[in-house]
N, C-alpha and C positions, 0 to 999 in steps of 0.2 A: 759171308765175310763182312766185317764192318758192321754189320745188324741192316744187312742191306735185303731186302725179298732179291728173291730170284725166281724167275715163270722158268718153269722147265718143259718139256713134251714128251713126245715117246720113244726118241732118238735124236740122232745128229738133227739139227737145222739148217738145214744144206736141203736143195732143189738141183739135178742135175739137167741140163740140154744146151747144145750149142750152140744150133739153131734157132731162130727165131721159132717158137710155138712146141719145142721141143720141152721145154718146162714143165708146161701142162701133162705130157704123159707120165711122168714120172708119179705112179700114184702114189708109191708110198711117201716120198717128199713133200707131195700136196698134202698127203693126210697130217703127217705131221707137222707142217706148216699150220692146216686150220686147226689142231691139237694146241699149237702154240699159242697161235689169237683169240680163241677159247679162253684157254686158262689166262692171259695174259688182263683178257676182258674182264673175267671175272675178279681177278685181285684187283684190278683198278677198282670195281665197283663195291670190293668189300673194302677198300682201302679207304675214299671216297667220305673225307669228315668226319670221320672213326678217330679217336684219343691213341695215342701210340702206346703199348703196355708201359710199364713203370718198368725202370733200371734199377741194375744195383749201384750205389753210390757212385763207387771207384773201379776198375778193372786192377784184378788183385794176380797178378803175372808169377809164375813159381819159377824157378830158375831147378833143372833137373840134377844141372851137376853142381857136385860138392865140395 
């Protein structure tokens, strides 16, 4: 939306446990937790002093009804 990036992963970004240290067993939330910081890392580093593509002019909006 907006020409904004977005880091995505391999599911919800959610960690479940109530308890304190209960976070950590949750593997698949870890996994896609480091899924996230991963990719997250890497667009920063492709981002990182790179020229932004070129736009079109103006944003040219169609109205559907008639």
């Amino acid at each position: 939306m907006m020409n904004m990036p977005v880091v995505t992963s391999q599911y919800w970004n959610i960690v479940y446990g109530r308890d304190k240290g209960e976070a950590k067993l949750d593997t698949e939330g870890m996994q896609t937790m480091r899924t996230l910081a991963s990719n997250m890392s890497w667009l920063l580093q492709n981002l990182n002093g790179k020229p932004t593509p070129e736009r079109e002019a103006s944003w040219q909006g169609m109205n559907f009804i008639r």
